[in-house]
C-alpha positions in Angstrom: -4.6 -12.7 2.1 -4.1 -16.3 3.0 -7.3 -16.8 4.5 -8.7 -15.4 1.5 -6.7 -16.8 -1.4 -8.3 -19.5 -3.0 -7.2 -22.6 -0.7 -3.9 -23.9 -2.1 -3.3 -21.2 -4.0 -0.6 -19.8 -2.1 2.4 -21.0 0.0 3.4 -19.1 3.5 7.2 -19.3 4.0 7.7 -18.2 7.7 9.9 -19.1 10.5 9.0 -21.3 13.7 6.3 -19.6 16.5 5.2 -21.5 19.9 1.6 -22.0 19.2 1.6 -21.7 15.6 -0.1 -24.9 14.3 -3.4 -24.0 15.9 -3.7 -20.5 13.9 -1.9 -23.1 10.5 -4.3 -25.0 10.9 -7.3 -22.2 10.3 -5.5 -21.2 6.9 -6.5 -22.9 3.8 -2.8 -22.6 2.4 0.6 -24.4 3.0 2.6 -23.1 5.6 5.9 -24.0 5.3 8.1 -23.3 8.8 11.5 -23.2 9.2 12.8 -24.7 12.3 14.0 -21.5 13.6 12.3 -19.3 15.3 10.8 -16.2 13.8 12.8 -13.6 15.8 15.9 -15.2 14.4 14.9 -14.9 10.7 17.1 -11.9 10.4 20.5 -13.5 11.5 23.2 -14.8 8.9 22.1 -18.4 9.6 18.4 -17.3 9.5 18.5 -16.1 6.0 20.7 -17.9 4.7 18.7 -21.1 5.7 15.4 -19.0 4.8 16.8 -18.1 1.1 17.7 -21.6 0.8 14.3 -22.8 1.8 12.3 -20.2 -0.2 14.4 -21.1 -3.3 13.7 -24.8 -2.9 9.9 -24.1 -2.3 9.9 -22.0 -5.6 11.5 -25.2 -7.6 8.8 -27.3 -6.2 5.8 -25.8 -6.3 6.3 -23.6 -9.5 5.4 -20.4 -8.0 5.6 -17.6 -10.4 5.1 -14.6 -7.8 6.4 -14.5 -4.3 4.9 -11.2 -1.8 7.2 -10.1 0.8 5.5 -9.1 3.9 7.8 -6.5 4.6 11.0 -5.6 3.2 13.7 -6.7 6.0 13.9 -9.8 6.4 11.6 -11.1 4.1 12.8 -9.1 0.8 16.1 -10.8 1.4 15.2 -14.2 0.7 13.3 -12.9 -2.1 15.9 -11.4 -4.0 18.0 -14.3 -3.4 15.5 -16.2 -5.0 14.6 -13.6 -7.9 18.5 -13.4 -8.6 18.3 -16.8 -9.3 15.4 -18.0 -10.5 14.3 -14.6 -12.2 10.9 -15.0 -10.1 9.6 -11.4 -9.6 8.7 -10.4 -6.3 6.3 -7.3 -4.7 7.1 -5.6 -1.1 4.5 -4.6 1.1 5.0 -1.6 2.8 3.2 0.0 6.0 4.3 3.3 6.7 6.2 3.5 9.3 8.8 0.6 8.1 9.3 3.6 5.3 9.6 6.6 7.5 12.4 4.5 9.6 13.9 3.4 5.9 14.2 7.3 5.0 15.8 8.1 8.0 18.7 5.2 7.5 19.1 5.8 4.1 19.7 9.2 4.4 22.5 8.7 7.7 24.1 5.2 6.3 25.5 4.5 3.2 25.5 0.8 4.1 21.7 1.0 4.4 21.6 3.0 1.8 23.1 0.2 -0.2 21.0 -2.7 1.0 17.7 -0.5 0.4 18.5 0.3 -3.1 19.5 -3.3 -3.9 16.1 -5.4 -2.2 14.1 -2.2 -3.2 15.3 -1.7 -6.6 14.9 -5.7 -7.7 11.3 -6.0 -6.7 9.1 -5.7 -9.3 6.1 -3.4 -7.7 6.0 -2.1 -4.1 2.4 -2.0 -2.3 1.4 0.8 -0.2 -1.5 0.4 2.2 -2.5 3.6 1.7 -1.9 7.2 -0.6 0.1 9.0 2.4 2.2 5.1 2.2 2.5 5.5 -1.5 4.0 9.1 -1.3 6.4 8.2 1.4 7.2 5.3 -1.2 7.8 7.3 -4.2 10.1 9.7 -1.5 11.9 7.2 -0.7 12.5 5.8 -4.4 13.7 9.3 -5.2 16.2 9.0 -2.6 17.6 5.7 -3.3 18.5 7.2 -6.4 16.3 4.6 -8.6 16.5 5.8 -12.0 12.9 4.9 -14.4 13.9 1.7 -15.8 15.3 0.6 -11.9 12.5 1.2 -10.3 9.3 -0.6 -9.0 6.1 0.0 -9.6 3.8 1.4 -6.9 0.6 0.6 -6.6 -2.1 1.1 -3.3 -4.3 -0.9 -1.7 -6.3 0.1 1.1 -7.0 -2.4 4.0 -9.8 -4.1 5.2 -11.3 -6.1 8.0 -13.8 -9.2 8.2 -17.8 -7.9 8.3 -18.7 -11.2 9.3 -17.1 -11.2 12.7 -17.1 -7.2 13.1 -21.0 -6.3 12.8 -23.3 -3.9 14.8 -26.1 -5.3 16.7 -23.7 -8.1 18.7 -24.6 -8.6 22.4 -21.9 -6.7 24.6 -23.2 -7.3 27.7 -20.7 -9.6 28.8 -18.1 -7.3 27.6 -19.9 -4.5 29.7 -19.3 -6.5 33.0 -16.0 -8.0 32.3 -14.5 -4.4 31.7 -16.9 -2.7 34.3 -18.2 -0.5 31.4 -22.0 -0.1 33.0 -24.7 1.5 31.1 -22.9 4.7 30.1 -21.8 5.7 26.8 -18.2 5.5 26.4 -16.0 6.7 23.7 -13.2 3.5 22.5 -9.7 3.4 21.2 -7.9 0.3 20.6 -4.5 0.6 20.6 -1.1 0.0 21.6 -0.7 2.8 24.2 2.9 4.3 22.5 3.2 8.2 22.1 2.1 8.2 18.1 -1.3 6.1 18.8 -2.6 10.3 20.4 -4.0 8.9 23.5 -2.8 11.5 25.4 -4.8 13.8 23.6 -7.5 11.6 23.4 -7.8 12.1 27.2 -6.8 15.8 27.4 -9.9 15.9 24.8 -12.4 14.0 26.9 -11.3 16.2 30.3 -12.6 19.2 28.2 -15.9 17.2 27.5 -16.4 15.8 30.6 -17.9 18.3 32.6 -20.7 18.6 30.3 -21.9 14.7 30.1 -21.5 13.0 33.5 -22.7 9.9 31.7 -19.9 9.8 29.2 -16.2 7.7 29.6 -13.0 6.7 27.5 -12.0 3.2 27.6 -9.2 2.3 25.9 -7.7 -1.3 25.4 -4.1 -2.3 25.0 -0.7 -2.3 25.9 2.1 -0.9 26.1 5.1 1.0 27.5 3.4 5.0 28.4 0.0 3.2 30.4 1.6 4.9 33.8 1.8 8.2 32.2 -1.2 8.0 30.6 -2.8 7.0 33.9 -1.1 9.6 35.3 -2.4 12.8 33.1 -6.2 11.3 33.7 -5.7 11.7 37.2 -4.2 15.1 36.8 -6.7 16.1 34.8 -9.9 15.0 37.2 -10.6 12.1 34.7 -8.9 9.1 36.5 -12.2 7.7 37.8 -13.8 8.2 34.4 -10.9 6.9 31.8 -11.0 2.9 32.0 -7.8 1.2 31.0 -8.9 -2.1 30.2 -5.7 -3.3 28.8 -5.4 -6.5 26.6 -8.6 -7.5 25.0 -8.8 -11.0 23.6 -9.5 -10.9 19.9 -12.4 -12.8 19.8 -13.7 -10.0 22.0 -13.1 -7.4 19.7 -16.2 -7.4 18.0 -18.5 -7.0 21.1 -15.8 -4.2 22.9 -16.7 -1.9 20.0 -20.3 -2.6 20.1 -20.5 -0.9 23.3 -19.0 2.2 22.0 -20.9 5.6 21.4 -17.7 6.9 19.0 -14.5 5.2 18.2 -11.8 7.7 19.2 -8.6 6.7 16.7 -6.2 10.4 17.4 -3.3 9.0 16.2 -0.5 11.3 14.7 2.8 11.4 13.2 5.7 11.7 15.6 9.1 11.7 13.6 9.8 7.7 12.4 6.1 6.8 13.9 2.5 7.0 11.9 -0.5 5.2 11.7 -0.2 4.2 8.0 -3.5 2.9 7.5 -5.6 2.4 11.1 -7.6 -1.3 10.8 -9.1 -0.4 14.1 -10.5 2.4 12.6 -12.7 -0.1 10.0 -13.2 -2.2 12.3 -15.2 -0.3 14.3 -16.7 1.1 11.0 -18.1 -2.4 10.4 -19.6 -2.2 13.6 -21.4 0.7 12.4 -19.6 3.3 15.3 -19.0 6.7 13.7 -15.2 6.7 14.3 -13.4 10.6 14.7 -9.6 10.2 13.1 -6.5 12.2 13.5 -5.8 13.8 10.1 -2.0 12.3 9.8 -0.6 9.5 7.9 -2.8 7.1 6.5 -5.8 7.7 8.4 -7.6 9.9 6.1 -7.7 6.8 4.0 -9.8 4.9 6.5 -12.5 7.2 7.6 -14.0 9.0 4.5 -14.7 12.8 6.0 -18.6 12.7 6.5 -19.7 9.3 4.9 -18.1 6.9 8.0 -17.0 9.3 10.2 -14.6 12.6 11.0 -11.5 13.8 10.8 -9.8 16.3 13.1 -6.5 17.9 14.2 -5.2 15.1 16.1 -2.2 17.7 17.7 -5.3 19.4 19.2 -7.3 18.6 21.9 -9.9 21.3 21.7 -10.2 20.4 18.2 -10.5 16.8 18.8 -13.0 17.7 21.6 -15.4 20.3 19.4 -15.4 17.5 16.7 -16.5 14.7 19.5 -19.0 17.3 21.1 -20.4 17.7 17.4 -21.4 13.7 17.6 -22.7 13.6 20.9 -25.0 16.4 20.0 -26.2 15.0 16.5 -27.4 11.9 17.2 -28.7 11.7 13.3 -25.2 12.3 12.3 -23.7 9.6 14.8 -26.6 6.9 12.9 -25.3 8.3 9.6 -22.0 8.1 9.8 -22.3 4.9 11.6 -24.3 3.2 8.7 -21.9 4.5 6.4 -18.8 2.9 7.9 -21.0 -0.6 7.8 -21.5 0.4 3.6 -18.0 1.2 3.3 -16.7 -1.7 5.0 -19.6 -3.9 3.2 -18.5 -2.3 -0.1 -14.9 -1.8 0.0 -12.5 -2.2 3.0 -13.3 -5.9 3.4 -10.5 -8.7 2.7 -12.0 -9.9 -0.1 -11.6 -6.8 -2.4 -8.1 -6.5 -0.7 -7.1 -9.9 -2.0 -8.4 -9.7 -4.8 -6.7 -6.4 -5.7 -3.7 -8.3 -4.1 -3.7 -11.1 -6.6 -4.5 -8.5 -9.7 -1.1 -7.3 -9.0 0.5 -10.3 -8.8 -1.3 -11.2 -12.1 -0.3 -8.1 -13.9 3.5 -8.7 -12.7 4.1 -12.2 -12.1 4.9 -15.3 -14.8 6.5 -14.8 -18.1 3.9 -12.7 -19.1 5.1 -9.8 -16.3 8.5 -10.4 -16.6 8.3 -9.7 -20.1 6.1 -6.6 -19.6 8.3 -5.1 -17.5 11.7 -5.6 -19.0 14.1 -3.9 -17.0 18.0 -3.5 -16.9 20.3 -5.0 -14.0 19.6 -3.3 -10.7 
């Protein structure tokens, strides 16, 4: 959003990061930092001195909308503000941040309490997908929110850049940094935790690989279960043939998924974890890879079933397994799929047409206009 707001046109409010000019300096907006550090945000001190600042920032530049990036800590200093100032304010949910939410509303009344108060003064919550804006209605319904209490919700699906994600990109380099070869390799990108499927993913590919020698997983990223995962490939015969390639630069991104024959994205829902929307999963899209998604959470929002790829039982690894051998069989329907994710993402999931549904919202409910449109009672 601030990349793609019209330069000025917004101010970032944020906390202090080592390294943070260089990316500040790439934005065409204001970024105002606090001189604590991000992590801190959520102390006393940190919001107080956060409210404080956001408040003064509102007075100065005449901001009539202000977006919360998530609700804790940032809808705290934005109903501080709002309270005040009577400056509506939107929260950005993400699906998981709401499945945790449910669960602490429903075993604290404290939370309870806080959730219904930063939830129930924002003028419209934004979901980043339809499973996010169910689990978002759920959630009103169990903060109690009666009609004239409650937020809007509206959805907007994600997107990614198709400038700097593109097929056709050299990844030869790539291929010999990660030792990838010649071979044809099915992807995920992912933080290796339990809900990101990759366990399945490999159980899935151990059923394949007997039948294409030529074929191997790669998967990039980091994260706390890499010994265990490590561990099942070699129980499973696969150790030599599933490449951990842990963290990939970003700017390298773009040429890792060019080397893939299918983007493997099996995540599912695991009790307070889900993939709410899965920008990986568009990414590669705008690569033009035919991507195979676990049917859970917010996925089915970001591969369309048959136009830019398929979806699949993601608590299954035959089922995962049959659905990749259907791809490596078809290569028509690999081409297909692949050139519809690069329409899709051309068309639709880009970060223009998410800003500007982004600031359509903020135009409907911010300035006097919104407030007045949606008069409300005392939350």
């Amino acid at each position: 959003m601030a990349r793609h707001y019209p330069p000025g046109g917004m101010v970032i409010s944020t906390g202090s990061w080592p390294g943070s000019a260089v990316a500040d300096a790439e934005i065409p907006q204001r970024v105002d930092r606090l001189d604590i550090p991000s992590t801190r945000l959520r102390t006393p001190l940190g919001l107080a001195r956060w409210s404080q600042r956001a408040q003064a920032l509102v007075s100065e530049t005449g901001a009539d909308f202000i977006w919360c990036g998530n609700l804790k800590p940032a809808g705290y200093p934005a109903r501080w503000v709002h309270a005040r100032t009577d400056v509506p304010y939107a929260v950005i949910f993400h699906g998981t941040d709401l499945l945790k939410l449910e669960h602490h509303v429903e075993a604290s009344f404290a939370r309870h309490t806080t959730a219904r108060a930063l939830i129930g003064s924002a003028a419209v919550c934004v979901a980043n997908s339809r499973w996010t804006m169910d689990v978002c209605n759920r959630v009103l319904d169990r903060l109690g929110l009666e009609p004239h209490h409650r937020p809007a919700v509206r959805t907007v699906q994600l997107g990614t850049d198709p400038q700097r994600f593109q097929p056709g990109l050299d990844s030869r380099d790539v291929r010999d940094r990660c030792g990838l070869g010649d071979g044809r390799w099915l992807l995920t990108v992912a933080r290796l935790v339990e809900h990101k499927g990759v366990d399945n993913g490999i159980r899935a590919f151990a059923l394949l690989a007997p039948d294409y020698p030529d074929l191997g997983y790669a998967v990039a990223g980091v994260g706390e279960i890499r010994p265990s995962l490590e561990a099942l490939a070699r129980s499973l015969g696969v150790g030599e043939r599933v490449r951990f390639l842990g963290g990939v630069p970003d700017d390298c991104l773009p040429q890792l998924l060019n080397t893939a024959t299918i983007y493997l994205g099996p995540s599912r829902e695991m009790h307070d974890k889900v993939e709410g929307f899965g920008i990986a999963l568009v990414e590669a899209s705008a690569c033009g890879v035919p991507v195979v998604g676990g049917a859970s959470g917010g996925i089915p929002d970001a591969v369309r079933d048959g136009e830019t790829g398929l979806l699949t039982d993601p608590e299954s690894p035959p089922a995962i397994a049959a659905t990749l051998r259907r791809l490596l069989e078809d290569e028509v329907l690999r081409a297909r799929l692949g050139a519809g994710g690069r329409a899709a993402v051309e068309s639709h999931y880009n970060w223009e047409r998410v800003t500007a549904d982004m600031r359509a919202i903020a135009a409907e409910f911010g300035g006097m206009n919104g407030r007045l449109n949606r008069a409300r009672g005392p939350s």
